[in-house]
C-alpha positions, 0 to 999 in steps of 0.5 A: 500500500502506498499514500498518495499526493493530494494533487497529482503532477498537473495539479488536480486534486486526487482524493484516494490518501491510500492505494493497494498496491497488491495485484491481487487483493486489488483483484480480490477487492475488484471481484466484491465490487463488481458483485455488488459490494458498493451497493451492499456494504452502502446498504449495510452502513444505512441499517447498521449505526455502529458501522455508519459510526466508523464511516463517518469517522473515518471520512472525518479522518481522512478530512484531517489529513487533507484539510485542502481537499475537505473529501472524505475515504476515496473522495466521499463528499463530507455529507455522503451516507455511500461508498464509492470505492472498496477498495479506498475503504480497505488500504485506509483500514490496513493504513489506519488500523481500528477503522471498522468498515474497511476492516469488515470489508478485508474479512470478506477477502478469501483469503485476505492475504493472498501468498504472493503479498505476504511473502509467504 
């Protein structure tokens, strides 16, 4: 995982702090998206108080850490109630341990730390 710059090279904001760098965790992550996980997991944060906690403190985190940008996890609008990006949810969650959300988004990963990332 690496962090990223809040402007890329022309200057332009780019709201994602944290990127997963692991070809196939990104796969595996790429794989719940495309089975509906954004849509599920918003879902979920709508239904489930502790989780729409965790989601609005992590956006309010990652507020703190770019002031400039004022966006929240993967360039959530400060009032937005959705996910855009799984994937930003998860490399915050691996970069900034304790946020729930992203963390129960991983545990859907099987197995959530494929051999070729983990050096094993």
């Amino acid at each position: 995982m690496t962090e990223q710059a809040a402007f890329d090279d022309a200057g332009e904001p780019f709201p994602t702090t944290f990127w997963l760098t692991c070809p196939q965790l990104v796969a595996a992550i790429s794989r719940l998206e495309a089975a509906g996980g954004v849509e599920r997991w918003t879902r979920r944060v709508g239904e489930n108080p502790e989780l729409a906690a965790s989601l609005e403190r992590g956006n309010a985190e990652q507020r703190a850490l770019r002031p400039e940008l004022d966006l929240g996890i993967g360039g959530a609008r400060p009032e937005a109630k959705t996910l855009k990006c799984l994937h930003a949810h998860v490399a915050f969650a691996l970069a900034r341990p304790g946020y729930e959300l992203g963390e129960r988004i991983l545990a859907e990963v099987d197995p959530p730390w494929p051999e070729v990332c983990s050096g094993a």
